[in-house]
C-alpha positions in Angstrom: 18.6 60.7 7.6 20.1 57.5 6.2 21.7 58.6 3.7 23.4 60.7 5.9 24.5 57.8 8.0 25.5 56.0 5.0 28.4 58.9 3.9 29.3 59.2 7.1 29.8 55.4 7.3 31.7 55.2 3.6 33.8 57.7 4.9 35.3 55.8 7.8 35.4 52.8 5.2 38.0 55.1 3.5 39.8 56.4 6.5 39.8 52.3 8.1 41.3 51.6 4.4 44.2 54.2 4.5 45.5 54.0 8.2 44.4 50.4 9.8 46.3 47.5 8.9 45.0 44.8 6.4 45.4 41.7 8.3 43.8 39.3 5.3 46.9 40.7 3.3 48.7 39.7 6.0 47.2 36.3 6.4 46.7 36.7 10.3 45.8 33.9 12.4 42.3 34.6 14.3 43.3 32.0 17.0 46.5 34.1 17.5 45.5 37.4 17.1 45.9 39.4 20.1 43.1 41.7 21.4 43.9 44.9 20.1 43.9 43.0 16.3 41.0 41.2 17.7 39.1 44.8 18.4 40.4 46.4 14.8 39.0 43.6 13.0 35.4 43.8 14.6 35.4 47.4 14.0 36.1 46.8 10.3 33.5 44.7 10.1 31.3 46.6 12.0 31.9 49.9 9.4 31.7 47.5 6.4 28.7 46.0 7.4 27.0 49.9 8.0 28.3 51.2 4.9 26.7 48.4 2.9 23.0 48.9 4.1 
């Protein structure tokens, strides 16, 4: 079952990569990010952090 999860997981890694915006590219300022960025950022993180389990 977790490798399952995993796939699924690198797959949205590869979907985030193609279609949300890189805001460390685009050297955004946390303190000014507004909460949409805010919300795209955590759910980077939040796939990066399940693919790499």
């Amino acid at each position: 079952m977790g490798t399952i999860k995993k796939r699924v997981f690198k797959f949205l890694a590869r979907i985030n990569k193609q279609v949300l915006p890189s805001y460390s590219k685009k050297r955004l300022d946390l303190t000014q990010a507004t909460k949409f960025q805010m919300l795209v950022i955590a759910w980077k993180w939040y796939v990066t952090r399940n693919t790499l389990d």
